[in-house]
Structures are given as structure tokens and as C-alpha cells.
C-alpha positions as CSV (number, residue, x, y, z in Angstrom):
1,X,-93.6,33.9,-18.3
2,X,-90.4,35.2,-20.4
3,X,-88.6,34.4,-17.3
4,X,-90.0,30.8,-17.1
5,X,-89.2,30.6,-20.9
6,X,-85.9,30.6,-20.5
7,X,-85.8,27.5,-18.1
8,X,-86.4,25.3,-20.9
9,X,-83.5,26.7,-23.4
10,X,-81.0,26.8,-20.5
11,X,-81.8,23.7,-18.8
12,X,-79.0,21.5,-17.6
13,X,-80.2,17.9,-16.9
14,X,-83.5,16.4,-18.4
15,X,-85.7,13.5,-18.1
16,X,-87.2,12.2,-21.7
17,X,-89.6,9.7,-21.3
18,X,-90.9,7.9,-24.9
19,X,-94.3,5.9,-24.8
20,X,-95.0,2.1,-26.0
21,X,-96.8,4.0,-29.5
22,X,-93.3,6.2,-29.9
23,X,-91.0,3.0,-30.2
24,X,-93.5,0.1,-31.2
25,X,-95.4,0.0,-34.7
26,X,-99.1,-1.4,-34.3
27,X,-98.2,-4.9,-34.2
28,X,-95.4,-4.8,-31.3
29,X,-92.7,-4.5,-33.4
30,X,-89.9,-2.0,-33.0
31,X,-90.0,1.0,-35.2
32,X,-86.9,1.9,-36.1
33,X,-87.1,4.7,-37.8
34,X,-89.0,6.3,-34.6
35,X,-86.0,5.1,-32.2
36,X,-83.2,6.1,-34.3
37,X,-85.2,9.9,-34.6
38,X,-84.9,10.1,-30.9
39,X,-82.0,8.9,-30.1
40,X,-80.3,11.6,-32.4
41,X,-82.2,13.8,-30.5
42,X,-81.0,13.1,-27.2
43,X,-77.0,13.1,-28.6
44,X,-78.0,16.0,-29.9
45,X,-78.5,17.7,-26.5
46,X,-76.1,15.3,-24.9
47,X,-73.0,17.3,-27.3
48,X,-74.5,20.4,-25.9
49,X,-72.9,19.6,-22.4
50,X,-76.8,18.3,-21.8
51,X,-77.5,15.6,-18.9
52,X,-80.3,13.4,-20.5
53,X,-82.0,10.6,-18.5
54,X,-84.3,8.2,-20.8
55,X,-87.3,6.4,-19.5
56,X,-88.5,4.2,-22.1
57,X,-91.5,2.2,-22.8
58,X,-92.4,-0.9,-25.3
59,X,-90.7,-3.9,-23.6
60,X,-93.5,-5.4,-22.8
61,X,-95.2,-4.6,-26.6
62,X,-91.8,-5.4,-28.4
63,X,-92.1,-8.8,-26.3
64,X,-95.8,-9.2,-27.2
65,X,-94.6,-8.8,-31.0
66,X,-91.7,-11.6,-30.8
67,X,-94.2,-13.6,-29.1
68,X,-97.0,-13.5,-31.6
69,X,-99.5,-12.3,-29.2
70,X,-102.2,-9.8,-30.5
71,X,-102.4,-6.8,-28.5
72,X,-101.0,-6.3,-24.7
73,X,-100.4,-9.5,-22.3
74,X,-103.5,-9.1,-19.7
75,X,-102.2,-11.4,-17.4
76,X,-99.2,-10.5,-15.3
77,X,-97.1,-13.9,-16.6
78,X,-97.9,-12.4,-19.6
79,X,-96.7,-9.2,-19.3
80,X,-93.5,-10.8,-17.2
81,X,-92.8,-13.1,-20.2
82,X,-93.0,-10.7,-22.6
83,X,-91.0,-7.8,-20.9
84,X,-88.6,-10.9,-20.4
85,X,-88.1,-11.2,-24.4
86,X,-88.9,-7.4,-24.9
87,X,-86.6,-5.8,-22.5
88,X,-83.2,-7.5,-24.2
89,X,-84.6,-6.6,-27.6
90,X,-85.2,-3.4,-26.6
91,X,-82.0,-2.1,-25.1
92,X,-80.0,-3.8,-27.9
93,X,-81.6,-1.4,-30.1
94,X,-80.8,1.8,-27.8
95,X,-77.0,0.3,-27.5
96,X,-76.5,0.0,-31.1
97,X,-77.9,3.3,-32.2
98,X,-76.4,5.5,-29.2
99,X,-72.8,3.8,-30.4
100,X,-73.4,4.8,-33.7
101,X,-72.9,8.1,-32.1
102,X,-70.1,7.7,-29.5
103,X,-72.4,7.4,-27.1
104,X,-72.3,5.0,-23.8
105,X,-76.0,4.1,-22.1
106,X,-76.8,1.9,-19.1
107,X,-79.8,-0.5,-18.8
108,X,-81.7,0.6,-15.2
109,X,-84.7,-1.2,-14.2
110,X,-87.2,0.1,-11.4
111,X,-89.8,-0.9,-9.5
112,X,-91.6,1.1,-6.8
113,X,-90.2,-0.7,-4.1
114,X,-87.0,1.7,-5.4
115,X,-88.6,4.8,-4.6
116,X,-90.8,3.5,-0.9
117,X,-87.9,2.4,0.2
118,X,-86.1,5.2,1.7
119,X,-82.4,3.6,1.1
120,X,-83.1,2.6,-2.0
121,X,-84.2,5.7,-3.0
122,X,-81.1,7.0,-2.3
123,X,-78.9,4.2,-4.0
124,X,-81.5,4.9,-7.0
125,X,-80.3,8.5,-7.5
126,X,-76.9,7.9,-6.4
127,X,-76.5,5.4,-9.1
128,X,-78.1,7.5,-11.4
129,X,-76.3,10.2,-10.8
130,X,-73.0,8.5,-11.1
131,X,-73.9,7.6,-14.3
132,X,-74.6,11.3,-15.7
133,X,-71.4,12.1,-14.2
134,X,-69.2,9.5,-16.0
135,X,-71.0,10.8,-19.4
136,X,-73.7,7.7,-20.0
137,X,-77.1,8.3,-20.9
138,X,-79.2,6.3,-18.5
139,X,-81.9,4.1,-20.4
140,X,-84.9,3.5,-17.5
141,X,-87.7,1.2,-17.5
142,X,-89.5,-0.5,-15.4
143,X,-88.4,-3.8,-14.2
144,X,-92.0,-5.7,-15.7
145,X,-90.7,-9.1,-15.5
146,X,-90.4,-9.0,-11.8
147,X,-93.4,-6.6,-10.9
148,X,-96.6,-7.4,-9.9
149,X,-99.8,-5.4,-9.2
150,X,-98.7,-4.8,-5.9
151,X,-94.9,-3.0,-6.8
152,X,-96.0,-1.8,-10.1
153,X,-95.3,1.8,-10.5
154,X,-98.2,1.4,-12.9
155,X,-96.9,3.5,-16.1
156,X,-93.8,5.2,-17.5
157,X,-95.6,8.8,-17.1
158,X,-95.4,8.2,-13.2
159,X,-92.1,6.7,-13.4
160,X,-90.3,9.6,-15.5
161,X,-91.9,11.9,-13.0
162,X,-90.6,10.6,-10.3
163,X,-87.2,10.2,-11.6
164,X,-86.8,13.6,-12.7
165,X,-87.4,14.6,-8.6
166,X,-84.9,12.1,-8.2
167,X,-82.8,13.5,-10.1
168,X,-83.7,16.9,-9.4
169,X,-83.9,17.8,-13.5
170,X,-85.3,20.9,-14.5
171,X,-87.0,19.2,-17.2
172,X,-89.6,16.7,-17.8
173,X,-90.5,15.7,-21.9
174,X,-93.2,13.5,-22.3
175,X,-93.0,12.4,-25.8
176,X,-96.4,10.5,-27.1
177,X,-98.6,10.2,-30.0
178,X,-100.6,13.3,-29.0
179,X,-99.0,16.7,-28.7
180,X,-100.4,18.4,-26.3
181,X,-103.6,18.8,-23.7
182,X,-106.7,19.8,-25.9
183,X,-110.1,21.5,-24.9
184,X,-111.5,18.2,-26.1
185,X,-110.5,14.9,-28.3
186,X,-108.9,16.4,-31.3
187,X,-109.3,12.9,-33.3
188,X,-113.3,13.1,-32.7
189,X,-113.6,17.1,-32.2
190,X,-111.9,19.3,-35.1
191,X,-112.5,22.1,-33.0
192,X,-110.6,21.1,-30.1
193,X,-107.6,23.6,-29.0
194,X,-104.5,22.7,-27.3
195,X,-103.8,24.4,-24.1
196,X,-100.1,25.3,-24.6
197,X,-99.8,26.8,-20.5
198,X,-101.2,25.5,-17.6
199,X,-99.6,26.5,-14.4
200,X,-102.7,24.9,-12.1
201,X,-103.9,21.1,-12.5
202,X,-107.7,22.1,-11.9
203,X,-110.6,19.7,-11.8
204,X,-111.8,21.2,-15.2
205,X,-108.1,20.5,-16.5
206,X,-108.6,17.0,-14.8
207,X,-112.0,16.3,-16.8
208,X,-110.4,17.1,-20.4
209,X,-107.7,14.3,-19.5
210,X,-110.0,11.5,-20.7
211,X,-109.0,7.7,-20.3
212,X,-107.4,6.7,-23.9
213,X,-104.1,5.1,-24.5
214,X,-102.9,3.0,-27.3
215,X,-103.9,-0.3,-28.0
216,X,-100.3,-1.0,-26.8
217,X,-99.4,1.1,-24.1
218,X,-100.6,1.8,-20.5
219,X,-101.5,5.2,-20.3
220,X,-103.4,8.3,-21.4
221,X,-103.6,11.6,-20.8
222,X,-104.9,10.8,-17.4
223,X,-101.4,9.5,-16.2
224,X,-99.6,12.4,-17.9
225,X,-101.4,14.7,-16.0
226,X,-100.7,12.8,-12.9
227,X,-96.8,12.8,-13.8
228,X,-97.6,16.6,-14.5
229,X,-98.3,17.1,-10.9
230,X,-95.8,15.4,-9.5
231,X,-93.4,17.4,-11.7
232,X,-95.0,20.2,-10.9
233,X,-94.6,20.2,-6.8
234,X,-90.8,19.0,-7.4
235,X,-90.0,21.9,-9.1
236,X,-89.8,20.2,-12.5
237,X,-91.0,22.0,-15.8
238,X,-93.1,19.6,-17.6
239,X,-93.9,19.4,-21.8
240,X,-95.9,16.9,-23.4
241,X,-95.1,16.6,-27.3
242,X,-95.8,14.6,-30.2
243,X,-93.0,12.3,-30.4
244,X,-93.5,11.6,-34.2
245,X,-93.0,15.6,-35.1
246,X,-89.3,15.8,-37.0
247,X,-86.8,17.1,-34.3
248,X,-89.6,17.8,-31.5
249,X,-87.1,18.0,-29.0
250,X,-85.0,20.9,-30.5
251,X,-88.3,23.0,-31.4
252,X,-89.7,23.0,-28.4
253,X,-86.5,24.1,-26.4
254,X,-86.4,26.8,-29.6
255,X,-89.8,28.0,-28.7
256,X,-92.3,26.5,-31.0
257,X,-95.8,26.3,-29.1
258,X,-97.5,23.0,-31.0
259,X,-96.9,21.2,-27.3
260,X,-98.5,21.8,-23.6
261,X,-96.3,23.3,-20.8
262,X,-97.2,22.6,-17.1
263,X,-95.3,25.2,-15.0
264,X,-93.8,24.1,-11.7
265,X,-95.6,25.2,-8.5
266,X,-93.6,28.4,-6.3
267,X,-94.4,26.4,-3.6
268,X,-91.8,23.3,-4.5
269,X,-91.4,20.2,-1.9
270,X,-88.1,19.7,-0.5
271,X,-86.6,16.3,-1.7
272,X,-87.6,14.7,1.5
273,X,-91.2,15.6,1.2
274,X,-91.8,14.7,-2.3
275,X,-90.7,10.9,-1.2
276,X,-93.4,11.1,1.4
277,X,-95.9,12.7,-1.0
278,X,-95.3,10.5,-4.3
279,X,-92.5,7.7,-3.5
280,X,-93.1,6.1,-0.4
281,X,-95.6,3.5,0.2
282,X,-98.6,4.0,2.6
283,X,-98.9,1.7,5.2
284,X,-102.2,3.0,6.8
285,X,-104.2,5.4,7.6
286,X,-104.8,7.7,11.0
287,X,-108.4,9.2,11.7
288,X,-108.0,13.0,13.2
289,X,-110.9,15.1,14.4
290,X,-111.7,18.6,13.3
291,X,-109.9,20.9,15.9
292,X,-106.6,18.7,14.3
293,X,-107.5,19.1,11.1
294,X,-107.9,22.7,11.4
295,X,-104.8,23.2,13.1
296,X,-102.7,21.2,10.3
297,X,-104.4,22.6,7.1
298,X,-104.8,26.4,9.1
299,X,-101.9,26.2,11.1
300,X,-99.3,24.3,10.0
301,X,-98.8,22.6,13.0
302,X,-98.0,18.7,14.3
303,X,-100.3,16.1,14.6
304,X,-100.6,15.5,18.2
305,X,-102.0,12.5,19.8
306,X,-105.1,14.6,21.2
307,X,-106.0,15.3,17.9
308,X,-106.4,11.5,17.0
309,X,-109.8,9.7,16.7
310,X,-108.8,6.4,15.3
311,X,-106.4,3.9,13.8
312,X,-106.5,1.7,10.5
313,X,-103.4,-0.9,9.4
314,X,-100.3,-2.1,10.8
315,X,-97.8,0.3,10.7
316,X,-94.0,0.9,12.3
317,X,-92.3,3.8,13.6
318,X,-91.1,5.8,10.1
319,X,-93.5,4.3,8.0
320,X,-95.8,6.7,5.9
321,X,-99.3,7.0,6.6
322,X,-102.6,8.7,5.0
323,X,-104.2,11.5,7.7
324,X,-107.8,11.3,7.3
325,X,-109.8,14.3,8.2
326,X,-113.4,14.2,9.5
327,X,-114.5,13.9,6.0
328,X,-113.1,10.9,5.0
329,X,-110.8,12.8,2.6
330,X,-107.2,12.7,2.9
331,X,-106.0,15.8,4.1
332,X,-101.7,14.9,4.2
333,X,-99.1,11.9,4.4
334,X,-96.5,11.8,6.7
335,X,-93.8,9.6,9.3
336,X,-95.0,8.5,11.6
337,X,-93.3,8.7,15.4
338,X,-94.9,6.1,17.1
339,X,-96.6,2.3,15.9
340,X,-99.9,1.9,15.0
341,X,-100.4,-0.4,18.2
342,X,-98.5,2.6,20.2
343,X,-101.0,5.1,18.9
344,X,-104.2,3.0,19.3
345,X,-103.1,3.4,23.1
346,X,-102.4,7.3,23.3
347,X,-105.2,8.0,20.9
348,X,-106.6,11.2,22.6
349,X,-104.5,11.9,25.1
350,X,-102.4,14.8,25.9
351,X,-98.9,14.6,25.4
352,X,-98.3,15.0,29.3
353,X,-99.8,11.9,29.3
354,X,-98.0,9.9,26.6
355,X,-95.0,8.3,29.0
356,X,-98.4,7.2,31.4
357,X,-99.7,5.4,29.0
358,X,-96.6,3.5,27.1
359,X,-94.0,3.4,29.4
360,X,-92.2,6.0,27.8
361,X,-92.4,9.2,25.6
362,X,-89.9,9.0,22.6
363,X,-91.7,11.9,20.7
364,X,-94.4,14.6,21.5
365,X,-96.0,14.4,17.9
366,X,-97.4,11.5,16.3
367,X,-96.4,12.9,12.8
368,X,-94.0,15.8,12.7
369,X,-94.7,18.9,10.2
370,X,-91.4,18.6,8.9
371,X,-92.5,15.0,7.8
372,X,-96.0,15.8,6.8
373,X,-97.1,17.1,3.4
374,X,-100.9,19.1,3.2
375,X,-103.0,18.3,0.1
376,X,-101.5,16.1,-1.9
């Protein structure tokens, strides 16, 4: 654990993510004060030879405030209005303050169609690290007055997470209004104890998540954990801390233990794998039959098209797709080799049999196990 310690004094490039209740005051206006804490922060580790990537929330409630509504948009015009009037407000803030300090920042907006694309993916982190590398801070949100349900990444904790794999950071901060992961809800339990190490999300870890959020923001404890485990199979030290405490950031790094730690996994996926797992979108789904399951999960092995029991969607060659086992659970996500009407025709077969039946035989697999990941 000493060893693991160390990661998070010696760190090299970071991901901070603040949440709508860290930058907004009740009412959707911008709290100042909050901002201007944080931002210090972040220079701070920036003159320490520090890369620092911030993912921001509070467009949308710093819209919401300018706007005069009460409480968060529920509509999606809302939300696009708002993040409209928010987003400009917002990053004129982080300008002003980061000058203040020397400091240059660039305005990057993302949607998930950024990280299911495969090329944009790439021009993503390219573009981000080109940034880090000419000495700006990137300042990320995401790009709420285009999205909709359907290219929503859904919250900033998601968002950050993914961005640090981008990235490949060492270091994930998630800096809310509560400090940590507690046995129960500290507001309603005085009892409750934080958990200040957790190397394994477990379902009893899962059930102490809980489903609040601010009246403001998006998400809870729930979507921290899930950025947690995406952090945590890319590799990526995770901390949640309470963004309000006086210099969090430098206390944590220094050792203090008022915050929750989720430790990466040994088993980290390689880039290409935690874009199938967490970034790319899933076009489908393929039905496999016990012997295949067995042999994936067991094994290791490729799916094969013997293994194959049925077919759901519309899919293309290298799209992603959920493998089903016999259990109706998902048991990985991978490329897929051939089309979805391709494999509703060798469905069953044996591989001798595949150029038969199509015409031709392009691969042997139907998903490859260097583009499958187990378990997700």
C-alpha cells in the first residue's frame, strides 16, 4: 500500500473533475469564491511541472441561474438553452482567474460520439495532448447544447473517467460536496464511516452508493463509483474529496486520509480495450451458447461462429457488440468480424464452412480475443 501511496505524490498528469454544487451556489449562480479556490489549486500543481486536465460541471446550472429558472432544466431545450448561456459564462470565469495566474486554458467540449467513434477518439486525445504539451490547462465539459439523450455521456463523473484513460493520467480527483464513500448517509447517520481504501467495486460497495445528487447537478455517488471503475481497469488511481475543504488538493497528495481512494486493478486494459469496454457505442447484441461461453470466460479464446445461437440489431463489420451468454447476462463486448446479416447466415457453423455459406471467408472468428473484453 506504501508503494501505491507514493503514486499519488509523484504523479505526473491528472484529471480534476469539479461538480455543478463545487462551482454553483444554490440558486445557479457562480460561486466565486469556490472557483477561484480551485483554480489556485490546479496552478499550484501546474508550477510543480504538473499536467492538469479540468472537467467541469455547472453550465447548464450557471445557465439555469441567468435564466431565472428554479432548479435544473428538465427538458433537453432546456438544458441546451441554458448550457448555451451557461457554458460562455462559465469559461469566462476559468479564463479570467487562470490569467490572474499566467496561466493559458482551452474551452473543449465532448460528447460521446467523441469517444464511440474510433477516430475521434483519437483526434480527442491528440488534441488534448497537444494542449498539455504547449503548457495549457484544458477546461472539459460536455457539449450540453448540442447533446441529446441519445449522445449524452450522461454526467461529468463518466466523462472525467474516461478522459483520464484518454489521457492515460495516473490520477483521477473527483471533487464534490461529499468527501468520501461512507458505510451509510453521513447527513442522516452520525455514525456513518468513510471507507478511505477500496481496491474492489463489490456489490456491497455498490449498495452504499445510494442515488442522491444536488438539487443542481446530475450525479451521486452512484456515477462516481461508476467513473471509479472505469478508472480503476485503465489503470487510473481514483480520490473522491470534498471540494469545499481549504486546499483539498494539496492534502490529499500530502497524505491526509478525510477522502476515499479506489486503487487501480493489476489487471489494467490496454488502451484499445478500454474503448471497447467504456467508449464505444454498442450496436447490438450476439446470443452464444454455453460450450462458447465457457470457452471465452474459462479459456480465453475467440468467439467462433459455432458457438453462436442468435442475432439482435443491425450491426457492421468493426462495430462493437454485447455477447450474451445463456443467461441473458452480458458476459463481454467486442469487434466484430463479420455483419450482423453475415452472421445470422453462419450462425452455427464451423469455420470450414464459413466461405460455403457467404461466398467467402474474410476471418475465422466472429469476435477476436484481442478485441473482446470479459466482464465488464
Amino acid at each position: 500500500m506504501e508503494e501505491q501511496h507514493r503514486i499519488i505524490k509523484t504523479f505526473k498528469r491528472a484529471v480534476v473533475k469539479v461538480g455543478t454544487s463545487s462551482v454553483n451556489h444554490p440558486n445557479g449562480k457562480l460561486n466565486i469564491s469556490q472557483i477561484e479556490s480551485i483554480v489556485r489549486q490546479l496552478v499550484d500543481l501546474y508550477n510543480q511541472d504538473k499536467e492538469v486536465l479540468l472537467v467541469t460541471s455547472g453550465a447548464v446550472g450557471a445557465g439555469a441561474g441567468k435564466l431565472g429558472l428554479k432548479g435544473r432544466p428538465k427538458t433537453i431545450p432546456e438544458k441546451q438553452a441554458a448550457a448555451a448561456v451557461g457554458q460562455g459564462a462559465l469559461m469566462h470565469i476559468y479564463e479570467k482567474i487562470f490569467a490572474e495566474y499566467g496561466v493559458a486554458v482551452g474551452q473543449v467540449l465532448l460528447t460521446r460520439e467523441d469517444f464511440s467513434d474510433r477516430r475521434r477518439f483519437l483526434n480527442a486525445r491528440n488534441a488534448l495532448c497537444t494542449l498539455l504539451r504547449f503548457g495549457v490547462i484544458p477546461v472539459i465539459n460536455e457539449n450540453d447544447t448540442v447533446a441529446v439523450d441519445e449522445i449524452k455521456l450522461g454526467d461529468n463523473d463518466n466523462l472525467s473517467a474516461l478522459v483520464a484513460g484518454l489521457v492515460e493520467a495516473e490520477i483521477l480527483f473527483l471533487l464534490s460536496d461529499v468527501e468520501g464513500l461512507y458505510t451509510a448517509d453521513p447527513r442522516k447517520n452520525p455514525a456513518a464511516q468513510l471507507l478511505e481504501d477500496i481496491s474492489e467495486i463489490t456489490p456491497d460497495i455498490e449498495e452504499l452508493a445510494g442515488e442522491t445528487g444536488s438539487c443542481m447537478g446530475t450525479g451521486g455517488m452512484a456515477t462516481k463509483l461508476q467513473a471509479a471503475r472505469i478508472a480503476m481497469h485503465s489503470g487510473v488511481v481514483t480520490v473522491i474529496a470534498g471540494a469545499w475543504k481549504k486546499d483539498v488538493l494539496r492534502r490529499v497528495i500530502a497524505g491526509e486520509r478525510d477522502r476515499t481512494i479506489f486503487w487501480p486493478l493489476d489487471n489494467k486494459l490496454e488502451n484499445k480495450k478500454q474503448w471497447i469496454a467504456y467508449s464505444s457505442t454498442v450496436h447490438g447484441k450476439i446470443f452464444i451458447d454455453k460450450g462458447a461461453a465457457q470457452a471465452l470466460s474459462g479459456q480465453g479464446k475467440s468467439l467462433l461462429p459455432s458457438g453462436v445461437v442468435g442475432v439482435e440489431g443491425v450491426f457492421e463489420l468493426g462495430n462493437t457488440v454485447s455477447i450474451i451468454g445463456p443467461d441473458g447476462m452480458e458476459l463481454a463486448r467486442g469487434l466484430v468480424s463479420y455483419s450482423s446479416s453475415d452472421i445470422e447466415k453462419i450462425k452455427g457453423a464451423h469455420t470450414k464452412d464459413i466461405a460455403r455459406l457467404l461466398g467467402r471467408k474474410d476471418y475465422d472468428e466472429v469476435v477476436h480475443r484481442n478485441n473482446m473484453v470479459l466482464n465488464i
